[in-house]
N, C-alpha and C positions, 0 to 999 in steps of 0.2 A: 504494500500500500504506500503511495504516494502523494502528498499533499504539497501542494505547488501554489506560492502567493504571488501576483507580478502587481510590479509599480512604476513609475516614472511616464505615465501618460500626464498627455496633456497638453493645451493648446498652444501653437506655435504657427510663424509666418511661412509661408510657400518660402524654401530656399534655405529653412532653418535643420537644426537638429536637434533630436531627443534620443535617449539611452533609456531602455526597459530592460527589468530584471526580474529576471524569474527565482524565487528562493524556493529550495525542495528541504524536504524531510519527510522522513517517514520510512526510509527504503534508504540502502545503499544507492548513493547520487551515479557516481561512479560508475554504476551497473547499467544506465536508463540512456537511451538518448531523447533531447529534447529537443520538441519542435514551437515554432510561431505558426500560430495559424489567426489568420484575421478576419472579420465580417464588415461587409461596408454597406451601409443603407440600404434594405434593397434587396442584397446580393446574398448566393450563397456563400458558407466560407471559405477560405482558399487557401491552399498553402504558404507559406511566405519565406520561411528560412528553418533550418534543423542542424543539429547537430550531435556526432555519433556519441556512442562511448570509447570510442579510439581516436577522436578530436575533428574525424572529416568534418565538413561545412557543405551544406546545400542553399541553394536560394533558388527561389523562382525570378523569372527572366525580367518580373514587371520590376523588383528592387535588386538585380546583381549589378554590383559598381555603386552602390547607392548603401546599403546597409552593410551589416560585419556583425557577425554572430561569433558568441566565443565564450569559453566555460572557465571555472573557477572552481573547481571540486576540493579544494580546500575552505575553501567558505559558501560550497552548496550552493552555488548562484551560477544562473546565464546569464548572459546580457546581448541585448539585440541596438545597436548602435547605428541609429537611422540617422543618414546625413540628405542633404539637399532633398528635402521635404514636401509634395507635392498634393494635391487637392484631393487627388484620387487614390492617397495614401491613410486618409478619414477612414477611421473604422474601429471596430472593438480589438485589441490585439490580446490571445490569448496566446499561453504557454502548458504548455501536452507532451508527456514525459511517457515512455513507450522502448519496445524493447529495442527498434530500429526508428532509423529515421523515417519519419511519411507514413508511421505507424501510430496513432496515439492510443492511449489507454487512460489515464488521467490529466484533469483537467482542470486549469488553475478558473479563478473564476471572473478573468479581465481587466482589461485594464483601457479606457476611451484616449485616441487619440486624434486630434483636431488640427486641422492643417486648411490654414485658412488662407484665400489670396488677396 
């Protein structure tokens, strides 16, 4: 069992950056790869970045060059570091802890971010 809080949303200008953090406990971190998966008005949810438990990195194509996913298994935390911040990047961003990447299992319970122009 894995219990996963994420923070660091929150409104910012087209062009700007925010850092999200996903903190786990409950399970060996270590063991888990985590993913961001995000929802945007509307839409269904989508992939958006993961990362294994042997440190590989995925991103989907709409934020590769634009975000940086990367882990911390000494202090149980990911962190999803979104730069040049776009309109159609608005959406609830979650973090989902699983055995592979693009696989989730548990699920943090969001975090809103706002990308205004």
């Amino acid at each position: 069992q894995v219990q996963l809080v994420e923070s660091g949303g929150g409104l910012v200008q087209a062009g700007g950056s925010l850092r999200l953090s996903c903190a786990a406990s409950g399970s060996t971190f270590s063991d888990h790869a985590i993913n961001w998966f995000r929802r945007a008005p509307g839409k269904e949810r989508e992939f958006v970045s993961a990362v294994s438990r042997y440190g590989s990195t995925y991103y989907a194509d709409s934020v590769k060059g634009r975000f940086t996913i990367s882990r911390d298994n000494a202090k149980n935390t990911v962190y999803l570091q979104m730069n040049s911040l776009k309109p159609e990047d608005t959406a609830v961003y979650y973090c989902a802890s699983g055995p592979v990447p693009r696989i989730p299992t548990y699920w943090g319970q969001g975090t809103q971010v706002t990308v205004s122009s």
